[in-house]
C-alpha positions in Angstrom: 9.2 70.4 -10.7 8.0 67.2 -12.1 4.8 67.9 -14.2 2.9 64.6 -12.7 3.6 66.1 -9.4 2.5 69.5 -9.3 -1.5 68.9 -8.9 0.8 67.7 -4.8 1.6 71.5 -4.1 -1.5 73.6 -4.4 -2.1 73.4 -0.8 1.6 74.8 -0.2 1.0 78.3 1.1 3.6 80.8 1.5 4.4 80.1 4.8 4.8 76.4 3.9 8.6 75.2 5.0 10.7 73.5 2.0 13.2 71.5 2.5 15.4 70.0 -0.5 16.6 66.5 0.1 18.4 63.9 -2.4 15.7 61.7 -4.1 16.4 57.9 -5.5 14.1 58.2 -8.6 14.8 57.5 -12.2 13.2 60.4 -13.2 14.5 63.1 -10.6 17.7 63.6 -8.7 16.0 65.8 -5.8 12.8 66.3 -3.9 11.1 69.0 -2.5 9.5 68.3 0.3 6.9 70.4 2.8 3.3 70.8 4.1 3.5 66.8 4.3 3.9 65.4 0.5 7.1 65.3 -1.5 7.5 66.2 -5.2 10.5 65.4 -7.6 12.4 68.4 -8.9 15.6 68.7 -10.8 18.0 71.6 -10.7 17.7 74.8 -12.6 18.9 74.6 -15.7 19.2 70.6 -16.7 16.5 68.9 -18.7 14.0 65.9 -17.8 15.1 62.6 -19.0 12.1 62.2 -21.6 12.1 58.3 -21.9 11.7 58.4 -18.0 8.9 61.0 -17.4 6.6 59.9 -20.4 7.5 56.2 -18.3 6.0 57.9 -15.0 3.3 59.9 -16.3 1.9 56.7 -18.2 2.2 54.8 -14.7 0.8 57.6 -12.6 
């Protein structure tokens, strides 16, 4: 999950419904998105591009 994004999901609750969908970001090639906001993720495993999220977080 995208750091800038997390503050987005503390009022997710366990019974919140997720659903993945493709994102058009620079910084993230999915979303997750539930209890009305969206958040950039990336899958498992791969790395953030660095250039691009020191970019967002500057901006945000």
């Amino acid at each position: 999950m995208f750091p800038g994004d997390l503050d987005l999901t503390l009022a997710w609750k366990p019974e919140t419904d997720l659903t993945v969908a493709m994102a058009d970001d620079d910084v993230a090639s999915h979303a997750l998105v539930g209890g009305g906001v969206k958040v950039r993720v990336i899958p498992a495993g791969e790395r953030w591009p660095m250039r691009e999220v020191k970019d967002a977080l500057k901006q945000g």
